[in-house]
N, C-alpha and C positions, 0 to 999 in steps of 0.2 A: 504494500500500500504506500502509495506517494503523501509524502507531508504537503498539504496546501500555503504555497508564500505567494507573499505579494507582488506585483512587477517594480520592480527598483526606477529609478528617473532614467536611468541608462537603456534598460530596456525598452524603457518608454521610446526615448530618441530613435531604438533603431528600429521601432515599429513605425513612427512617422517617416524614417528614412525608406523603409522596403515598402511601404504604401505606395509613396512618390514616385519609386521604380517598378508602381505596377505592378507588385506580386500579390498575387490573391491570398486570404486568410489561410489555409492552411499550408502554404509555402511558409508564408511570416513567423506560422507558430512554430513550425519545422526549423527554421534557422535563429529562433529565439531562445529555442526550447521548454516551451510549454506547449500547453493542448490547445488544441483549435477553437475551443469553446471560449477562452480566454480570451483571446483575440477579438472574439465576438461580440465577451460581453465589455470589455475593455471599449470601443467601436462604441455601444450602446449606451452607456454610461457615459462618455466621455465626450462625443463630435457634439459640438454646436452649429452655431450659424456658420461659423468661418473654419469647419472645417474640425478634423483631428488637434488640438496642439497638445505636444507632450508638458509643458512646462504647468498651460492651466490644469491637466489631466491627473497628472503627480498631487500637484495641490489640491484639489479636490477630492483623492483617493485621501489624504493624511487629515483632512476636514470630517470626511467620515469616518475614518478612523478613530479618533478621537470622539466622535459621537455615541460612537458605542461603548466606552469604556463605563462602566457603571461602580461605583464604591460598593464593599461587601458590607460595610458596618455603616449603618443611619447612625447619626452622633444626634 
């Protein structure tokens, strides 16, 4: 069984870079090395009006992140 991580900012860039060169989703996931699903949902979550950018992308991945952190003990 694969541990699930998250795409690093780096990874990010080189999925905007192999988008730009026209590789289809599951090329990208193939030279990134995660699953094609990823790709997908990365895409879904992430493109706005103008497009993929990795830089807004990353930032909003660490916005949710953070939203889900929940404390175990109510003070």
């Amino acid at each position: 069984m694969r541990r699930y991580t998250q795409l690093t900012r780096d990874q990010r860039y080189q999925i905007q870079a192999l988008k730009k060169a026209g590789l289809n989703q599951t090329e990208t996931a193939k030279i990134v090395g995660v699953h094609k699903s990823t790709i997908s949902r990365e895409f879904k979550r992430n493109t706005g009006l103008r497009g993929y950018r990795p830089k807004q992308a990353h930032r909003l991945s660490v916005v949710r992140c953070q939203g889900k952190l929940q404390p175990r003990i109510n003070i």
